[in-house]
C-alpha positions in Angstrom: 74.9 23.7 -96.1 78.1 22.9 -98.0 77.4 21.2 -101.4 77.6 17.7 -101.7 79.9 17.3 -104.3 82.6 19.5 -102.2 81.7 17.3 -99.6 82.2 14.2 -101.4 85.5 15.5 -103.4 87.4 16.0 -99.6 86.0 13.2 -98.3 87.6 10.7 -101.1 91.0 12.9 -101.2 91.5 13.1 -97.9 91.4 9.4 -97.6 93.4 9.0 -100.6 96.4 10.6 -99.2 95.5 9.1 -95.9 95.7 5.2 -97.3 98.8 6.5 -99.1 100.9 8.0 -95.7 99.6 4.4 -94.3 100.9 2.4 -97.3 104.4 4.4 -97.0 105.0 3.6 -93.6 104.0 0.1 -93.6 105.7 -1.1 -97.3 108.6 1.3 -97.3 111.1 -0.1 -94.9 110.6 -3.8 -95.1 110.5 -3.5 -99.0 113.4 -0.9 -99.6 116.5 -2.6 -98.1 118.6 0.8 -97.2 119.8 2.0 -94.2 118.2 5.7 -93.7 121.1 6.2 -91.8 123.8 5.5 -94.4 126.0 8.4 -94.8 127.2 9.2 -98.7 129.4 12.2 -98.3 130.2 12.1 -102.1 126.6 12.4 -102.6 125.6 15.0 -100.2 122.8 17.9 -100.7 122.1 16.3 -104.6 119.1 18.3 -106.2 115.8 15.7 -106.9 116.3 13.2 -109.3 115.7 9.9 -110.9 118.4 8.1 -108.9 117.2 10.3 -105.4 113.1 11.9 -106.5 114.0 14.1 -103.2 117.7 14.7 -103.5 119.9 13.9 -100.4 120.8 15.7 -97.1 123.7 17.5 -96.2 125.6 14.2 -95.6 124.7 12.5 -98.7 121.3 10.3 -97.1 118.4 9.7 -99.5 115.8 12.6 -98.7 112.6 10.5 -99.7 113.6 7.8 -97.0 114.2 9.7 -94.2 111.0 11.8 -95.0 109.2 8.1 -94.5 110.5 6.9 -91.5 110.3 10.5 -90.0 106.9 10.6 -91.2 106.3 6.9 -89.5 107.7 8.5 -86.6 105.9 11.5 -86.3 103.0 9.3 -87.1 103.7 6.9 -83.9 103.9 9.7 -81.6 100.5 11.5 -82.9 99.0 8.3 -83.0 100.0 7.0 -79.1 99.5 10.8 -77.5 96.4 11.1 -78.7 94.7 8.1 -77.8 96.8 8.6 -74.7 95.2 12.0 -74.4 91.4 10.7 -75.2 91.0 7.8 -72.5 92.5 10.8 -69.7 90.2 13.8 -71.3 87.3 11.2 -71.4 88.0 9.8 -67.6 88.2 13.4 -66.1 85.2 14.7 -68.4 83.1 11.3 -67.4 83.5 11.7 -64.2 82.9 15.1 -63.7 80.1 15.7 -65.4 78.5 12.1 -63.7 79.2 12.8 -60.4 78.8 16.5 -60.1 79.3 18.8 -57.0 82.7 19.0 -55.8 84.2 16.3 -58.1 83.1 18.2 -60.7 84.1 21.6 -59.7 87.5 20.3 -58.5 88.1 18.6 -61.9 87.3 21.6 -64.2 89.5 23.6 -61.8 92.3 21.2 -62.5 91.2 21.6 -66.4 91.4 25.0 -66.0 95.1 25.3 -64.5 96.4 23.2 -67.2 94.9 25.3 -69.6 96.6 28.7 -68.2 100.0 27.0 -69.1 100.6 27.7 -72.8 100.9 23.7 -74.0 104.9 24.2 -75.7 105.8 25.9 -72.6 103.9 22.9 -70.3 105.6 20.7 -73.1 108.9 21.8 -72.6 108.9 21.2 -69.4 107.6 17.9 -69.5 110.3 16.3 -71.7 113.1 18.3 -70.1 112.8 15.9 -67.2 114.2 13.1 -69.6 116.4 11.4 -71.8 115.3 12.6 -75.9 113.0 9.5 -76.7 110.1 8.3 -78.0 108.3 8.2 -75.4 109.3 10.8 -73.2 107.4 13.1 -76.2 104.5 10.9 -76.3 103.9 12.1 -72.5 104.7 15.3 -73.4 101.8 15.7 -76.0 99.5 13.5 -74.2 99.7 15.8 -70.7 98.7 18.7 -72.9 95.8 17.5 -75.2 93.5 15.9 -72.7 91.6 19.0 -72.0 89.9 19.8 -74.7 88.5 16.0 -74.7 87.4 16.3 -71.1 85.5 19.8 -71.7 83.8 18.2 -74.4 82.7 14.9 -72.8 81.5 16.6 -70.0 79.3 18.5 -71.8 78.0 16.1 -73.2 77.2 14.4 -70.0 75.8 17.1 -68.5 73.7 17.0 -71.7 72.4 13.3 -71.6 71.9 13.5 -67.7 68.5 15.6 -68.5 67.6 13.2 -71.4 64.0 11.2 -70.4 65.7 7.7 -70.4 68.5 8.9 -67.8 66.5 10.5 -65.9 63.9 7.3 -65.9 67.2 4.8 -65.1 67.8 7.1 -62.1 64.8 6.9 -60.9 64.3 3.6 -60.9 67.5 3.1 -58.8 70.1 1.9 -60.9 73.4 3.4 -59.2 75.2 5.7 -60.3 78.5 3.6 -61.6 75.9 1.5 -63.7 74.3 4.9 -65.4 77.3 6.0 -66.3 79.0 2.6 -68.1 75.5 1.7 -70.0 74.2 5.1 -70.6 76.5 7.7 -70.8 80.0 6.3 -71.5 78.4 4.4 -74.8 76.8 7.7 -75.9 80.2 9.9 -75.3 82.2 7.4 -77.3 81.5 9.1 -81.1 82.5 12.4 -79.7 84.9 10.9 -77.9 86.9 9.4 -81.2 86.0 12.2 -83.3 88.3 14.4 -80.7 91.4 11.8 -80.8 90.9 12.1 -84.7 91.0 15.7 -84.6 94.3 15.7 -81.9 96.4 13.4 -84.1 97.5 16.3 -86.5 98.1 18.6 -83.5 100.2 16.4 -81.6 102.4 15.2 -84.7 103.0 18.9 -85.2 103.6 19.3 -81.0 106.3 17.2 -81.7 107.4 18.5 -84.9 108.0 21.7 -82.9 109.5 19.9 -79.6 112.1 17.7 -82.4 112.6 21.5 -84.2 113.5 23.3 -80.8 116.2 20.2 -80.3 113.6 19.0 -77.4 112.0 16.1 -78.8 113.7 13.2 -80.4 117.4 12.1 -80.7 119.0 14.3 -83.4 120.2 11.4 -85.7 117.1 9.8 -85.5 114.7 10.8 -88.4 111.4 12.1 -87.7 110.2 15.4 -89.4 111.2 18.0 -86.9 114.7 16.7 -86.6 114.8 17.2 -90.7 113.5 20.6 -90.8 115.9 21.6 -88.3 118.9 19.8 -89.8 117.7 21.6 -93.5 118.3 25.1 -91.9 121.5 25.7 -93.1 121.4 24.4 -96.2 118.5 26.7 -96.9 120.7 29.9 -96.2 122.6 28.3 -98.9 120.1 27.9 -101.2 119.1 24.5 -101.0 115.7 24.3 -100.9 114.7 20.5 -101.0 115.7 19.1 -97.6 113.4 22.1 -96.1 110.6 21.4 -98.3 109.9 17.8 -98.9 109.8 17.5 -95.1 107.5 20.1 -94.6 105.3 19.0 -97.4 105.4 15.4 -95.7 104.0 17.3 -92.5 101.7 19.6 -93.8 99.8 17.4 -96.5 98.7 14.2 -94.4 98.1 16.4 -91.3 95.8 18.1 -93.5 93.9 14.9 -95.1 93.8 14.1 -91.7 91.7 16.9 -90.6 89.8 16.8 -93.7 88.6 12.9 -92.5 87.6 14.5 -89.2 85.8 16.9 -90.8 83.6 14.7 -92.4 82.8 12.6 -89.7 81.9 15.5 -87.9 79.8 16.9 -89.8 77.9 13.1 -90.1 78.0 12.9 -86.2 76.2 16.2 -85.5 75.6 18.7 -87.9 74.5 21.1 -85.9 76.6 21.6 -83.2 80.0 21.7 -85.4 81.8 24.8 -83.2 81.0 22.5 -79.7 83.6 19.6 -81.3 86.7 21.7 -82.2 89.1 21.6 -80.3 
């Protein structure tokens, strides 16, 4: 059993940085009144400082402001996919496991073909048939990440269907649409929300990658993939800010997000930790 105080300590942290990536991306660009976009040749590839605490890009644009609205960007996308991904795992994973027989078996075979697709590759070709957008990456993150959400709800169906009161409401006639909307889809609903939690870091890095490959989002819009892949040059030459401070803006709220799931994992069911991740 992990100590309490441990638990506590990445509990409040992880919520900390978690209010603080919301803060940013709500109170940033209505209260700083600068074009992200604004190129500064004079000022180009600047170390950190007062004037710029992340230095500037390799055409002069303030680092810490394009790491917000890339951030809010990479945000959006993990955000939309993910939920995205959750109501289409949960629909396939309801049903399957509700209905049984050949629904079921034909459903889980589906799950099972996406899954023999490596999800970039299945990704790659999903925003290929598009303009670079927005949205063409939410689809592309949500078509991949909906199977580990429908594996888990239907095991959990499969679960509550041999539970006393299921197996009382059945017998007593109730049909089978009415057992599944007042017994089982309210009880798959935590585990349900614990798994979008979970995908939201793994979809903004999905499209961190797709953005990095030159796949995902518009080059001269700002979201973190496009600014690690921008920074590579300047990090043959040495400069090692615009490589980092994206990264770090990545890596750290990714991680407090996890950290939140965790914990509310760990409070849903304790004991069957390994059945939730995905």
């Amino acid at each position: 059993m992990a100590d309490p105080r441990t638990h506590r300590l990445r509990l409040w942290t992880s919520a900390l940085v978690v209010g603080a990536v919301v803060l940013a991306v709500l109170l940033v660009p209505p209260l700083v009144q600068l074009d992200e976009q604004a190129v500064d040749l004079s000022r180009k590839l600047l170390p950190p400082s007062w004037e710029h605490p992340f230095g500037t890009d390799d055409v002069g644009r303030d680092l810490l402001l394009r790491c917000v609205y890339g951030l809010r960007i990479s945000l959006l996308v993990g955000l939309v996919a993910a939920l995205v991904a959750t109501v289409l795992g949960t629909a396939v994973g309801a049903a399957a496991g509700a209905l049984g027989g050949w629904t079921d078996r034909t459903l889980m075979r589906l799950v099972d073909a996406f899954s023999s697709v490596p999800h970039l590759l299945l990704g790659i070709f999903v925003v290929a048939l598009f303009r670079p957008g927005v949205w063409p990456v939410i689809a592309s993150v949500a078509v991949t990440h909906w199977l580990s959400t429908a594996r888990i709800v239907r095991s959990e169906v499969l679960s509550l269907r041999t539970r006393p009161h299921i197996e009382a409401a059945i017998s007593g006639g109730a049909s089978r649409r009415r057992v599944a909307t007042r017994h089982l889809l309210p009880a798959v609903l935590p585990q349900a929300g614990l798994a979008a939690v979970l995908m939201v870091p793994h979809a903004m890095w999905h499209e961190s990658a797709l953005s990095f490959l030159g796949l995902g989002l518009p080059s001269h819009q700002a979201s973190l993939g496009n600014l690690v892949q921008s920074a590579r040059s300047s990090l043959l030459a040495g400069d090692w800010w615009p490589t980092l401070f994206p990264g770090l803006f990545l890596i750290v709220p990714t991680l407090a997000l996890a950290g939140l799931a965790g914990v509310w994992r760990d409070r849903l069911n304790p004991r069957r930790r390994s059945e939730l991740m995905l």
